[in-house]
N, C-alpha and C positions, 0 to 999 in steps of 0.2 A: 657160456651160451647155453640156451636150454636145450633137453634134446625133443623138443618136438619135431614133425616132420616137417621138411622143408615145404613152402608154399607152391602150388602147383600153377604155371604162368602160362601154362601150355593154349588154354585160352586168345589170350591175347596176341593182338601181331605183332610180327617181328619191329614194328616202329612202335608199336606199345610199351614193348619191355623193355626197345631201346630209352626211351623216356623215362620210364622205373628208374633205369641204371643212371644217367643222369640227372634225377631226381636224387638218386641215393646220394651220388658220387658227390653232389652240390652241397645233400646233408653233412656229409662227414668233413668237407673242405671246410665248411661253417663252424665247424665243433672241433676241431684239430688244431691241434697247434703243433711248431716244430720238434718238440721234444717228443710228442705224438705218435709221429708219424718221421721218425729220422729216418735219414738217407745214407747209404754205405758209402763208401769211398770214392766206389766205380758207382756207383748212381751219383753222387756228387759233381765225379768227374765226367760224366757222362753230360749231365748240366750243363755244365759250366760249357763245357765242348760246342754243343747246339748253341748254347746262349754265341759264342763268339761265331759260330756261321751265321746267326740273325743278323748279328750286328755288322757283319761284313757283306750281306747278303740279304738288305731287310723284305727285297719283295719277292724271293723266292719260294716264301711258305703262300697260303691261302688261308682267309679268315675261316675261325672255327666256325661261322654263320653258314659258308659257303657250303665246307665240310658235310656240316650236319646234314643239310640240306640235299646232298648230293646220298647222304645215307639211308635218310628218310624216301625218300624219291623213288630209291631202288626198292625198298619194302615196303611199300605204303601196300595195305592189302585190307 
């Protein structure tokens, strides 16, 4: 990594930056692959874990649409 200084976001609002980071985070899922970005054992099992309360349990969560939206909503500024 270079060392220049970090970007200054201080500007932008808190649903601004949130969108950066979901911008990035979308970057890197796009360009990653498993070997990438491996998973430990307990992050594994941890998976695996949730994945089988979905499936036992599939309307318990909330769409991440809903989510965001509820995130966005509280910061919009």
């Amino acid at each position: 990594m270079s060392s220049r200084p970090a970007p200054d976001f201080s500007h932008l609002t808190i649903a601004e930056r949130l969108q950066l980071v979901e911008e990035l985070w979308d970057s890197i899922a796009v360009d990653a692959d498993v070997e990438a970005l491996p998973l430990s054992e307990s992050e594994r099992a941890l998976v695996d874990e949730r994945l089988d309360e979905l499936r036992e349990n599939p309307d318990a969560g909330r769409l991440w649409s809903d989510v965001r939206a509820d995130i966005l909503g509280k910061h919009r500024g």
